[in-house]
C-alpha positions as CSV (number, residue, x, y, z in Angstrom):
1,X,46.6,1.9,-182.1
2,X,48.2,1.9,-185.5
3,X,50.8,-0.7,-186.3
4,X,52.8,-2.5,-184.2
5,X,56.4,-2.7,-184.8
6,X,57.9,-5.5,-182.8
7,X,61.1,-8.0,-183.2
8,X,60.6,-11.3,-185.0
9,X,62.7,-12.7,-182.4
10,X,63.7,-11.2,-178.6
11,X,66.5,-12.0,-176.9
12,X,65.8,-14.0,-173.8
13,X,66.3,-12.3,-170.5
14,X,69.5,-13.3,-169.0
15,X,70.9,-11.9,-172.1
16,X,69.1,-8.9,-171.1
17,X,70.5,-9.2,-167.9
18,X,74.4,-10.1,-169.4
19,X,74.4,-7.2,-171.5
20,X,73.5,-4.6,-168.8
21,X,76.0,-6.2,-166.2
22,X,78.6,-5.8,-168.7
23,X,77.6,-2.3,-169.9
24,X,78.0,-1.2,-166.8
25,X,80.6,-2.7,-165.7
26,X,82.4,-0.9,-168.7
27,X,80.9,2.1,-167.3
28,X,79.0,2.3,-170.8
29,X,75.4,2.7,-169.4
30,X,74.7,6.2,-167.7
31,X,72.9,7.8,-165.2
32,X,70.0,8.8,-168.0
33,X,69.1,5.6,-169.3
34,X,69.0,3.7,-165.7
35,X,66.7,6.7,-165.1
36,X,64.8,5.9,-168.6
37,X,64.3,2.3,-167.7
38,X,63.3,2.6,-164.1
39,X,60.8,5.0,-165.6
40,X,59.6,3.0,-168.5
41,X,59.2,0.2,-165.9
42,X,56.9,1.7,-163.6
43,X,54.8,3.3,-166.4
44,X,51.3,1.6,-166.6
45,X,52.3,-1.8,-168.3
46,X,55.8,-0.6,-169.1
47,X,54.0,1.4,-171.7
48,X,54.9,5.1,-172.4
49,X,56.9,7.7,-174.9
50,X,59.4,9.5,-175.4
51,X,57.4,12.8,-174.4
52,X,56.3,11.1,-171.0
53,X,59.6,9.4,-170.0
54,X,61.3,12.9,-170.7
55,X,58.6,14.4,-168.2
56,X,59.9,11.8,-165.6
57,X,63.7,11.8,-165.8
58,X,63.8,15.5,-166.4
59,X,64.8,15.9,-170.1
60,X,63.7,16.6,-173.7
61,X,61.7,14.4,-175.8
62,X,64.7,14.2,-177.9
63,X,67.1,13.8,-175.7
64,X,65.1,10.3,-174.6
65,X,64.5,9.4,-177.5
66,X,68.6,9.7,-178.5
67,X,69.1,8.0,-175.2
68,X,66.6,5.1,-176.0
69,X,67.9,4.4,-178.9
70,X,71.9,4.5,-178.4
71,X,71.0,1.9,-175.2
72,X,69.1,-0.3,-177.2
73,X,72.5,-0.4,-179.8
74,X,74.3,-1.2,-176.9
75,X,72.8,-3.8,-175.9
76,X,72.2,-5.3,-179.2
77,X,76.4,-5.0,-179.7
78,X,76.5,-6.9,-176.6
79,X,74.3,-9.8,-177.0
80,X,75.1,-10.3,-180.6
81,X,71.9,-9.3,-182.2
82,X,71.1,-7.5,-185.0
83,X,67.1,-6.1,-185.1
84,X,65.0,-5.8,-187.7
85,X,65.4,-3.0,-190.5
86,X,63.2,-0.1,-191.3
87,X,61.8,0.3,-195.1
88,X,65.2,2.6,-195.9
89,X,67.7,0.4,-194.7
90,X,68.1,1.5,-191.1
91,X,68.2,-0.3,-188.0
92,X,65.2,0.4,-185.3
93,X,67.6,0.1,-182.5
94,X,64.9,1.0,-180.2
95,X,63.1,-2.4,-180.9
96,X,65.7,-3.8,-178.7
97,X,64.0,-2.4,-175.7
98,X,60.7,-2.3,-176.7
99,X,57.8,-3.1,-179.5
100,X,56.2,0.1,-180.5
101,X,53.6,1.7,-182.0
102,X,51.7,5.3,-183.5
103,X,48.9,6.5,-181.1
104,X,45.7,8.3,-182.3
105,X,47.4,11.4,-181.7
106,X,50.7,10.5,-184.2
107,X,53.3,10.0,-180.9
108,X,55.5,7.0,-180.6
109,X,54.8,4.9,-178.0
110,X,56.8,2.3,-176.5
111,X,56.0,-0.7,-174.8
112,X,58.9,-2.6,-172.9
113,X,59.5,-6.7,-173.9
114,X,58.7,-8.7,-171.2
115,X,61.9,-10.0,-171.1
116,X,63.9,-6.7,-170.3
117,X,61.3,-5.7,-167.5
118,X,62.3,-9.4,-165.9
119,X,66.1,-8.8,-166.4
120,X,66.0,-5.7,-164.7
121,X,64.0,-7.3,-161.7
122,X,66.8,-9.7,-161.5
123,X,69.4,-7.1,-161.5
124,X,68.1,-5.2,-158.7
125,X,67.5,-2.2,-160.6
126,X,63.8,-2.1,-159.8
127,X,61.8,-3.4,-157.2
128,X,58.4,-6.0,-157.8
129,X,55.7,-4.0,-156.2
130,X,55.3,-6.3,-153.6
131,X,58.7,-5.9,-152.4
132,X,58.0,-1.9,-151.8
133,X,58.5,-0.6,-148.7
134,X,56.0,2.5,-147.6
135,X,58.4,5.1,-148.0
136,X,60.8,4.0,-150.5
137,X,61.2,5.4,-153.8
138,X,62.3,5.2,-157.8
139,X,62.1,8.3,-159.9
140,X,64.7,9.8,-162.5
141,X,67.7,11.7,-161.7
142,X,67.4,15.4,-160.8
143,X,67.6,14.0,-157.2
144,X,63.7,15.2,-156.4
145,X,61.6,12.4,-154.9
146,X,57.7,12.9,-153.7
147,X,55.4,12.1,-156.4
148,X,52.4,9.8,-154.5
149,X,51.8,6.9,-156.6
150,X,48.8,4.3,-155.5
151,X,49.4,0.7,-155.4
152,X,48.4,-1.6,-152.7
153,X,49.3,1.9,-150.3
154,X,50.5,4.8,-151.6
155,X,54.3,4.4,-152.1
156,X,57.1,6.7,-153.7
157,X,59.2,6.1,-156.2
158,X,62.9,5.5,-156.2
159,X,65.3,7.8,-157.3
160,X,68.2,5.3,-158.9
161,X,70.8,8.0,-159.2
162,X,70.3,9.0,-155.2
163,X,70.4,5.3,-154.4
164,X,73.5,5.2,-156.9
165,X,75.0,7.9,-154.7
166,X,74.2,6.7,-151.4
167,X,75.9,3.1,-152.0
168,X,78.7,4.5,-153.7
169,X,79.7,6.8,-150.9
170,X,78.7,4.1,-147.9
171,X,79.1,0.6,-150.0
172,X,76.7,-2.1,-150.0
173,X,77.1,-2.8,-146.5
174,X,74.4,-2.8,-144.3
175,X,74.6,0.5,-141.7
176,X,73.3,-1.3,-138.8
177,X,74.4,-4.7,-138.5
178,X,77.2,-4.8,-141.5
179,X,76.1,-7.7,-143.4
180,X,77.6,-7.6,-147.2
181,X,75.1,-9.7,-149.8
182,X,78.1,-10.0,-152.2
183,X,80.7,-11.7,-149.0
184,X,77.6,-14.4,-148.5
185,X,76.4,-15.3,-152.0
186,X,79.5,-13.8,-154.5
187,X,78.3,-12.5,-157.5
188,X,75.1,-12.8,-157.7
189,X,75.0,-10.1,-154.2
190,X,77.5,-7.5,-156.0
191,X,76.0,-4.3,-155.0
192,X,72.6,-5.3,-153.7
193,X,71.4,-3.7,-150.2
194,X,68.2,-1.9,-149.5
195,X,68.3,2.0,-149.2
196,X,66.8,3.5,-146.4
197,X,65.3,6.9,-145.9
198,X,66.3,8.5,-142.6
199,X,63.1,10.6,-142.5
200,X,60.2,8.7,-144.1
201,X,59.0,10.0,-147.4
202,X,55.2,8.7,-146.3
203,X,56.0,11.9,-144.2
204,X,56.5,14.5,-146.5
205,X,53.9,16.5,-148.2
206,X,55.8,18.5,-151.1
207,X,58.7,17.6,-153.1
208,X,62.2,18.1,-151.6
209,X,65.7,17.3,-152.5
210,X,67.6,14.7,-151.2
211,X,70.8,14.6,-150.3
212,X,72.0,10.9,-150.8
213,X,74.4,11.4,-148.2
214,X,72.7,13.0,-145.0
215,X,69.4,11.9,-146.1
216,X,69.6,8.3,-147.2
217,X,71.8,4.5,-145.5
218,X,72.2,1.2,-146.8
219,X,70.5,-1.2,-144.6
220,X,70.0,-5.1,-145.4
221,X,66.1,-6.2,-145.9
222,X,66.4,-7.8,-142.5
223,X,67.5,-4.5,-140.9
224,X,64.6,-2.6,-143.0
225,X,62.1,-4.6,-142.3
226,X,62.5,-4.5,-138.6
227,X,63.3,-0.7,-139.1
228,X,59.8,-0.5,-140.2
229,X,58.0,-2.9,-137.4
230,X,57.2,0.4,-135.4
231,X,55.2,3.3,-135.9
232,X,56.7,5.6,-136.3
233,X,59.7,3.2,-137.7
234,X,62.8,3.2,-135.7
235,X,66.2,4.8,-136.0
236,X,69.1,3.4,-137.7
237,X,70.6,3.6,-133.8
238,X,67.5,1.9,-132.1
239,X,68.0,-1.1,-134.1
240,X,71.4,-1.1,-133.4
241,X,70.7,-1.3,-129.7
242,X,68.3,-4.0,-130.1
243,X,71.3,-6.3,-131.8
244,X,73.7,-5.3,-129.0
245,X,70.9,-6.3,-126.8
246,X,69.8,-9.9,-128.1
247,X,72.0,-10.2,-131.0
248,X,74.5,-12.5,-129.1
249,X,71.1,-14.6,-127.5
């Protein structure tokens, strides 16, 4: 490892986490560099390039690397902060998002702060290991989900831009029993919900496409995790019948 370029001072993480709510609330942060972070997130210590996080989300080395970048402006217009310049004057932009480094093979890598891997746990955006159901998933966004990764079982990763989809078409309402996380706790709920694959991905042997709409629900944890009591798990309708049945008990 050759030097490490890192900020003399990081933002803390709910200015992480005001930033990206307001970004996107502008509808100033894209599809891409969600896809960029998830993937940078769930890279082995939040460590990884430009050439790897490309191989995930489905683009060019330079196009993450544009992408990384122009975020990490953003976000630095947003909080107020100006990062630390380079030798010739210019800003390193990506520093926002990351300290980073020359490997032995002369490629950039990129390790994410702390704080930013935190913010986007408290946004939703991601989900702590623990909190993984079997089958769910969180990959990049050319909508193909399959890719076996081993944690405490094997799990797949979750394609945001399919979730995206899915709760955009249905809402963040749960499919079976309706509850609304943003009607119970305000703002802090706005657009959380589990997403819930109809056929289990732990079932599939080969990469696939999937649809967000015929393929995927919104369900509430409650409703997941009851989903997934059985094995095989139960349909969105089963559990359905079981509230009709001793829901009103």
């Amino acid at each position: 490892m050759g030097r490490i370029y890192r900020l003399k001072h990081i933002p803390a993480k709910e200015e992480y986490v005001a930033a990206l709510q307001s970004l996107l609330k502008q509808n100033r942060l894209n599809d891409l560099q969600r896809a960029i972070l998830s993937a940078q997130y769930w890279a082995p210590d939040h460590t990884a390039g430009a050439a790897e996080l490309g191989k995930t989300v489905g683009y060019h080395l330079i196009v993450v690397n544009g992408q990384y970048g122009r975020l990490g402006h953003l976000i630095a217009d947003e909080i107020g902060f100006t990062p630390d310049r380079r030798e010739i004057g210019t800003y390193r932009w990506w520093a926002v998002l990351a300290e980073g480094w020359y490997n032995e093979e002369n490629r950039f890598i990129w390790r994410m702060h702390t704080e930013v891997a935190e913010a986007l746990e408290i946004l939703g955006w991601v989900q702590r290991e623990a909190e993984h159901f079997s089958e769910e998933v969180t990959v990049p966004d050319n909508l193909i989900e399959g890719a076996v990764r081993q944690i405490m079982v094997n799990s797949y990763e979750r394609n945001p831009v399919a979730r995206k989809k899915c709760i955009e078409h249905f809402g963040a309402e749960c499919a079976i029993c309706g509850f609304n996380f943003s009607k119970m706790y305000g703002p802090l709920g706005e657009d959380y919900i589990h997403v819930h694959h109809l056929k289990p991905l732990s079932e599939i042997n080969e990469t696939y496409e999937v649809n967000p709409l015929t393929d995927l629900r919104p369900v509430c944890p409650n409703c997941h995790a009851m989903i997934h009591r059985k094995n095989p798990a139960l349909t969105i309708e089963q559990v359905k019948d079981l509230i009709r049945i001793y829901g009103q008990k």
